[in-house]
C-alpha positions as a printed NumPy array, in Angstrom:
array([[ -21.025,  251.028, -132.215],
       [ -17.737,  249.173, -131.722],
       [ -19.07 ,  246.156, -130.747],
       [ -21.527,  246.136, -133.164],
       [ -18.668,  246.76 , -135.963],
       [ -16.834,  243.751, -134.237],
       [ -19.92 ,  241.432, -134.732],
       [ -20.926,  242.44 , -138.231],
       [ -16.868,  241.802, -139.489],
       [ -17.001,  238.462, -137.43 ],
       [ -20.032,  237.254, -139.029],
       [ -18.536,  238.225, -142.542],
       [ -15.549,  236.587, -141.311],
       [ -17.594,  233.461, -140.999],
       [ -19.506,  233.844, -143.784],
       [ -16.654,  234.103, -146.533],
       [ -15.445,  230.349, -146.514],
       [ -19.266,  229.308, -146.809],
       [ -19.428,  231.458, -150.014],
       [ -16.925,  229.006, -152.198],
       [ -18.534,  225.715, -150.447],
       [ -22.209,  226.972, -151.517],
       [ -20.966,  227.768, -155.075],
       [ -19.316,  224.451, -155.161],
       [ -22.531,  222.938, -154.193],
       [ -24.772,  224.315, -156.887],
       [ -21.948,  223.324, -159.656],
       [ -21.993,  219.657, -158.308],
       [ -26.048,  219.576, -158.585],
       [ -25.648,  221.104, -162.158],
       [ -24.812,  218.894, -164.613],
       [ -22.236,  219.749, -166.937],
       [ -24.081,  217.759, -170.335],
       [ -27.233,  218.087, -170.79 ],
       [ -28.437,  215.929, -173.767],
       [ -32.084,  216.532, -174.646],
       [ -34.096,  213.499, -176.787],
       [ -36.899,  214.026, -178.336],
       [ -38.825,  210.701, -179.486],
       [ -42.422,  209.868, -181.055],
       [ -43.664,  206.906, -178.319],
       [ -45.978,  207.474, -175.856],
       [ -44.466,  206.642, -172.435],
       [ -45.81 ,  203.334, -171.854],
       [ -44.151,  202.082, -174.814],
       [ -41.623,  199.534, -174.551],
       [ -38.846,  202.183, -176.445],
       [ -39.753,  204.875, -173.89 ],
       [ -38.915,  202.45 , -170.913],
       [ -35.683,  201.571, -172.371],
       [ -34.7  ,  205.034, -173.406],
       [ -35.774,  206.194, -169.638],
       [ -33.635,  203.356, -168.338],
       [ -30.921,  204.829, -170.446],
       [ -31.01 ,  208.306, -169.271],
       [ -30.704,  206.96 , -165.426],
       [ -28.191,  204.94 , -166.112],
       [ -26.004,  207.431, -167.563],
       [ -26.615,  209.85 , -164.542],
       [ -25.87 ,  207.281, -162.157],
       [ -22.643,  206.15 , -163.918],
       [ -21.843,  209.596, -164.502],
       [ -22.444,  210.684, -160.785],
       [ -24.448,  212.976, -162.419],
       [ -22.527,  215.392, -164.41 ],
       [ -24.313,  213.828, -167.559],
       [ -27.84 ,  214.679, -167.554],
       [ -29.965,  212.929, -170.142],
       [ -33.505,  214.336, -170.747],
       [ -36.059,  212.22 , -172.364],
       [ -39.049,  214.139, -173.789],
       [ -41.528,  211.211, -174.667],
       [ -44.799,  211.245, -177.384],
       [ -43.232,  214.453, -179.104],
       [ -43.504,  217.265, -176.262],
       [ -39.947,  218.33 , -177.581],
       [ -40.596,  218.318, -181.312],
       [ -42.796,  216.278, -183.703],
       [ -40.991,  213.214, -185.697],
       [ -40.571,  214.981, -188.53 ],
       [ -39.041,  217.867, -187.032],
       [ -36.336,  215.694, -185.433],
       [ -33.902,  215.354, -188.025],
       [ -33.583,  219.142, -188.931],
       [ -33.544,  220.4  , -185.333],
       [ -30.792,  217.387, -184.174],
       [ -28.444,  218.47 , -187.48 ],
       [ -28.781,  221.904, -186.864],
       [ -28.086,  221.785, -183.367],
       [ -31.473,  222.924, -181.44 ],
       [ -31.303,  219.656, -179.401],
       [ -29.136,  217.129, -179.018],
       [ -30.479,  213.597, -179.886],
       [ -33.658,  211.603, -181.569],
       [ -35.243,  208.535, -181.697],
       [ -36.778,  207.767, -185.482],
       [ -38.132,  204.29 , -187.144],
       [ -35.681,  203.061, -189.675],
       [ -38.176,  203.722, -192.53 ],
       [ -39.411,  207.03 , -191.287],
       [ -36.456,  208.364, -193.455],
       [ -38.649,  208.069, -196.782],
       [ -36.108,  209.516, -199.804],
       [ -34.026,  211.581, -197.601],
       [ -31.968,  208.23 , -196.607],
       [ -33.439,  205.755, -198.922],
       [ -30.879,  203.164, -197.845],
       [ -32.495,  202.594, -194.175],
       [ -35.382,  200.777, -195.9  ],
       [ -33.36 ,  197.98 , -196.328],
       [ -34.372,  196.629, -192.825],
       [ -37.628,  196.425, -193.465],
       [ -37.801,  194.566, -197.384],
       [ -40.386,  191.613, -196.694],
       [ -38.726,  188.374, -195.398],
       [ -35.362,  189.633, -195.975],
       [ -34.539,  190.387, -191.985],
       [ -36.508,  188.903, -189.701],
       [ -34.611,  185.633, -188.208],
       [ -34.124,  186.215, -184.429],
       [ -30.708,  185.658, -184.319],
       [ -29.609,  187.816, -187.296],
       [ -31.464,  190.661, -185.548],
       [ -29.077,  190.345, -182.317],
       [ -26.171,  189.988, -184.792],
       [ -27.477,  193.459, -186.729],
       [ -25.988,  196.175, -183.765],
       [ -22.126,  196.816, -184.184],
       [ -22.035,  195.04 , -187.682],
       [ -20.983,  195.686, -191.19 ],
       [ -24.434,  196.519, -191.987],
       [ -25.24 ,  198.755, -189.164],
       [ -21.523,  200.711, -189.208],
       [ -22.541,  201.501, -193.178],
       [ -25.748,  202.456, -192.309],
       [ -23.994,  204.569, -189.882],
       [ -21.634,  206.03 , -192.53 ],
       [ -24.803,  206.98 , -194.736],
       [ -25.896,  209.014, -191.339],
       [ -22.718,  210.898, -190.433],
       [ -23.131,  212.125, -194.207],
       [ -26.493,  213.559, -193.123],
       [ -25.116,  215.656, -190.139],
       [ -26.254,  212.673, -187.565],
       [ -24.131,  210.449, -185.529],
       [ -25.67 ,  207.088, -184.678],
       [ -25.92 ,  206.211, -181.32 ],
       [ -28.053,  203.336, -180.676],
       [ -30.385,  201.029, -182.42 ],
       [ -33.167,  199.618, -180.974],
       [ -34.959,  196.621, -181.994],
       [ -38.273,  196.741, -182.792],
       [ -40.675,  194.381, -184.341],
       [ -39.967,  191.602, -186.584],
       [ -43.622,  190.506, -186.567],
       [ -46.799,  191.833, -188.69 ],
       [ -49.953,  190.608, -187.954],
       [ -52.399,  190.882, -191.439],
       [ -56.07 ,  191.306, -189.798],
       [ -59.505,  190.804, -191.587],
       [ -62.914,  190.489, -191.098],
       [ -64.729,  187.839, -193.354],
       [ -61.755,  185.656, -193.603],
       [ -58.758,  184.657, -192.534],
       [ -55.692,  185.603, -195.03 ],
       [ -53.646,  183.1  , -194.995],
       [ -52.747,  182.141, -199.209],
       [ -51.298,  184.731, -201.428],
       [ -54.36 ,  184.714, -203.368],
       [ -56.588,  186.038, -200.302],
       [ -55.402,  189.471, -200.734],
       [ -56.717,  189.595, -204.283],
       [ -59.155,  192.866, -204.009],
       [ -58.632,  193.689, -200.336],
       [ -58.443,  197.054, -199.604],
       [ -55.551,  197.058, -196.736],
       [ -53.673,  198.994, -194.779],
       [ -49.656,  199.712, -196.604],
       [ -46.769,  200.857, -194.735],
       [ -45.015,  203.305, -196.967],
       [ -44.839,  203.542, -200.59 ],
       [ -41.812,  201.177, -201.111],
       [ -43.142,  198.318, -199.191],
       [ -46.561,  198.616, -200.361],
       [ -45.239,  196.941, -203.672],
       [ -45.367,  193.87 , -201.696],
       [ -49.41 ,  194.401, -201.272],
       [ -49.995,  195.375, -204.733],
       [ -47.816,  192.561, -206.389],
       [ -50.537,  189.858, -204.613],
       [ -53.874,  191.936, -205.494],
       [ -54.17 ,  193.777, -202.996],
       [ -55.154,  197.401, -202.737],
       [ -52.938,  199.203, -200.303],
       [ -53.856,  203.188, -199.08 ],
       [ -51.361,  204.975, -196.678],
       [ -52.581,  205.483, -193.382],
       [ -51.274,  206.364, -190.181],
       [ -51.868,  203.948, -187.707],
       [ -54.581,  205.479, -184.963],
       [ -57.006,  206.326, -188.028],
       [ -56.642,  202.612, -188.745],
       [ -58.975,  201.544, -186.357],
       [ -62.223,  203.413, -187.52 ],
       [ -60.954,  202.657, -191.269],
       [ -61.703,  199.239, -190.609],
       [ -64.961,  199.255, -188.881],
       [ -66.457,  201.774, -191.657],
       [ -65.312,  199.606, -194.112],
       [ -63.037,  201.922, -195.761],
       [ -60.442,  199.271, -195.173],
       [ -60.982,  195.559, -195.415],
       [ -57.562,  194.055, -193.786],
       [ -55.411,  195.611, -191.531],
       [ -51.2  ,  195.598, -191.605],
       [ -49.542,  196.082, -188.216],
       [ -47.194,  195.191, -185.324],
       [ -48.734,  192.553, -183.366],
       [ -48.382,  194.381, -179.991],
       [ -50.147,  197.86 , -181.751],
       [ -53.238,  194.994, -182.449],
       [ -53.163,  195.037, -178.858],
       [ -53.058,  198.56 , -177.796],
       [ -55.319,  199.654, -180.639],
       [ -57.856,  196.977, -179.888],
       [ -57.981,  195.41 , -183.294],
       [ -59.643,  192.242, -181.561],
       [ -62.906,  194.08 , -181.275],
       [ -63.8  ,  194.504, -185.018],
       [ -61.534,  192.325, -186.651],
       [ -61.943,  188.184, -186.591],
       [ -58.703,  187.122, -188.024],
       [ -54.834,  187.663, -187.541],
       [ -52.043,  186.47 , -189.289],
       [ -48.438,  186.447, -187.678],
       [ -45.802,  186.545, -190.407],
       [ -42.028,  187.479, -189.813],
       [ -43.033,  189.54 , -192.489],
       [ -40.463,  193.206, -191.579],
       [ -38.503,  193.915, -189.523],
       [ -38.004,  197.27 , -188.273],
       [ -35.566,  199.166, -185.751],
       [ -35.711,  202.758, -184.043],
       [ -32.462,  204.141, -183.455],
       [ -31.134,  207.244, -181.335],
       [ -29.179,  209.538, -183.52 ],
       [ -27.2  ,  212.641, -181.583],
       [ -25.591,  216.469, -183.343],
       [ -21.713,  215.046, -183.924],
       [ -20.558,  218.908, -183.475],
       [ -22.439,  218.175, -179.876],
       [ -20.585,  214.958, -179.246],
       [ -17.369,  216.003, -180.605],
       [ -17.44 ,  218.54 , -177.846],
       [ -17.764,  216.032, -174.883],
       [ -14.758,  214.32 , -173.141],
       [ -13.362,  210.821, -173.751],
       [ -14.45 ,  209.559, -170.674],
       [ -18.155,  211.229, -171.124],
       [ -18.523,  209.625, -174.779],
       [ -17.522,  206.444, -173.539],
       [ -20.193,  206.103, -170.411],
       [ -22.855,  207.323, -173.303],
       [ -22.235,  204.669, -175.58 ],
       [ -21.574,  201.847, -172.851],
       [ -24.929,  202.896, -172.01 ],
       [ -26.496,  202.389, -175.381],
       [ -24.851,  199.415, -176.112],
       [ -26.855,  197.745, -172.721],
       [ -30.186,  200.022, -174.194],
       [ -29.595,  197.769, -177.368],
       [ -28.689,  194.436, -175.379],
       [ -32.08 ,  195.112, -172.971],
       [ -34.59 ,  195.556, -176.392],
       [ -34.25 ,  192.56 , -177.38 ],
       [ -35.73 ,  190.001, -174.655],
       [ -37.916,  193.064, -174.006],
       [ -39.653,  193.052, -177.478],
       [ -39.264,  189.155, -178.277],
       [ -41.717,  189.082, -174.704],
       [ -44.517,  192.001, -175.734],
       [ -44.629,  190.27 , -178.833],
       [ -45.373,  186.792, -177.46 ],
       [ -47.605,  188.723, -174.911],
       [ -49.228,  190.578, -177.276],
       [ -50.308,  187.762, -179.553],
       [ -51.672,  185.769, -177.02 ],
       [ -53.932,  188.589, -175.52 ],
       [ -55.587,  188.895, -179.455],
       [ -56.308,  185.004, -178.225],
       [ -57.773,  185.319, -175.695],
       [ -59.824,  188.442, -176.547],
       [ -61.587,  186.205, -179.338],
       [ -59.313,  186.994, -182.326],
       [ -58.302,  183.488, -184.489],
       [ -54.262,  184.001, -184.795],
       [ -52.571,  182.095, -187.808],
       [ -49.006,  181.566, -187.254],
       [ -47.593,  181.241, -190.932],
       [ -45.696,  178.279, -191.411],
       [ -42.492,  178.133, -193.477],
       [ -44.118,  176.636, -196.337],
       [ -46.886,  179.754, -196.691],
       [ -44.182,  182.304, -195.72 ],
       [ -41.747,  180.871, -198.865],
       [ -44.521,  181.583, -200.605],
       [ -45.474,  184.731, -199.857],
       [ -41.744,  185.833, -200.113],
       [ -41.834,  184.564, -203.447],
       [ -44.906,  186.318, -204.257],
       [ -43.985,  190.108, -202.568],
       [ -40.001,  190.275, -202.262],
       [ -39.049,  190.921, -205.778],
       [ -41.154,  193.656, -206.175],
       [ -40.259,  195.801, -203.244],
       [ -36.199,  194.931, -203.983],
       [ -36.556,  196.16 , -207.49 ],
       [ -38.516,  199.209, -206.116],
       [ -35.721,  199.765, -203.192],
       [ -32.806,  199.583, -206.062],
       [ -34.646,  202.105, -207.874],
       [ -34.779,  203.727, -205.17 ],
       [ -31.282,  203.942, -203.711],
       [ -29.309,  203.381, -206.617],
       [ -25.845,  204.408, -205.559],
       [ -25.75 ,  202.856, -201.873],
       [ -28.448,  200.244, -201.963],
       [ -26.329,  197.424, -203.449],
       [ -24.467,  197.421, -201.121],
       [ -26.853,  197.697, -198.161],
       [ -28.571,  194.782, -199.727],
       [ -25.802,  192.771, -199.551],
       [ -24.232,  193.494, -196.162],
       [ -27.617,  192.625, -194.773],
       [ -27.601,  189.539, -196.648],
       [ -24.28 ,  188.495, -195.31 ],
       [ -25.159,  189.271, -191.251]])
């Protein structure tokens, strides 16, 4: 019994200074911010690459006491849940389209007025500027905090059937695909006949003939296979459009200097990688309609003037309307970049 009482204290003995070491251990594989994101793309899309390269990159440069998790094609919560569940706090951060914020933030549709913001180099210019920092402001005011914005698409591609659209006046009568109310002005001020859709019931509108002409990225032509029932394409630097990544500023407020800072050095690269990244699955994407049969129409200079001419006005007036007290100024910050 003695010796037994000797072993049993000796293997305590040993024991006890493992005890601290183990719980040290499961701290260090625990990280200490957790920041869940909830986004709308499917994982193969070009955001949800760049987002997942975002969320490593944080963990490595925060030897992972900053855990970012990304919750692609909205497993977390749908896109119009976002806003409400980031502001109130039930997860941390968001992705949304710059126009998916309809009346609530009327002022975000300013990226996407036709021909207004679609010049290459503007775009690169648009992240950190006067523009972007109001934007910002407009945001905070809405219980968000801007993180990020992403570059999307500065391409549509206007699809058809029994012609190709390439004068103002070939929209007159065409039932077609709009975008949102606001820039759907654009449509009706040429003749067109615009009807809200979302964009995977596109595809069977157009070869029932419930549409006539389609309105889309060019790289969605691609994935939603518009070169099987439609002939023609047009490629016009018609919108331009950016996601962003919004987090709960109670949430960030509460993180350290240091883990703020390796956050946003890590969206600022997320914002620097979109760029090349969407400039190259747009190029990609409009030679695949090529070679799958589809006749692409790059619009000149000459018929884009034109069709400015034709469709701006109407969707500015409609955006001042609008976003009376802030768009002004929106309008003319993004003028200025």
């Amino acid at each position: 019994m003695h010796r037994r009482r000797l072993l049993l204290a000796s293997a305590a003995g040993l024991a006890a200074p493992a005890l601290p070491r183990l719980a040290r251990a499961q701290a260090a594989a625990s990280p200490a911010v957790t920041m869940r994101l909830s986004h709308q793309f499917p994982p193969s899309h070009q955001h949800a690459v760049i987002l997942q390269a975002f969320a490593e990159r944080v963990k490595a440069e925060s030897k992972g006491e900053i855990e970012v998790q990304v919750f692609p094609a909205e497993q977390l919560a749908r896109a119009g849940e976002n806003f409400p569940a980031v502001a109130r706090g039930a997860f941390e951060a968001a992705a949304a389209v710059n126009f998916q914020w309809g009346n609530t933030l009327p002022e975000m549709n300013v990226l996407t007025l036709p021909y207004l913001f679609s010049d290459l180099e503007r775009i690169k210019k648009f992240p950190g500027s006067a523009a972007a920092t109001y934007l910002e402001g407009l945001l905070q005011k809405r219980a968000v905090r801007n993180l990020m914005w992403l570059y999307t698409t500065r391409k549509a591609i206007f699809t058809s059937n029994q012609k190709p659209i390439i004068k103002t006046e070939d929209f007159k009568g065409l039932k077609i695909r709009g975008l949102n109310a606001l820039t759907d002005h654009a449509l009706t001020a040429v003749g067109a006949a615009p009807s809200s859709m979302p964009g995977p019931e596109v595809p069977q509108a157009l070869q029932s003939g419930v549409l006539d002409a389609g309105l889309t990225d060019v790289s969605a032509a691609v994935s939603r296979r518009f070169y099987e029932f439609q002939k023609y394409g047009t490629v016009a630097p018609w919108f331009c459009v950016f996601t962003h990544v919004y987090v709960n500023p109670r949430w960030w407020s509460g993180l350290k200097p240091e883990q703020q800072a390796i956050i946003a050095r890590s969206a600022q690269q997320a914002e620097q990688d979109q760029i090349p990244l969407t400039e190259k699955i747009a190029a990609d994407a409009q030679a695949e309609l090529q070679k799958r049969g589809m006749t692409v129409h790059d619009q000149t200079a000459e018929e884009s003037a034109a069709w400015s001419a034709a469709m701006q006005k109407p969707v500015v007036d409609a955006f001042l309307r609008l976003a009376p007290e802030g768009g002004p100024r929106a309008l003319e910050l993004m003028r200025a970049l």
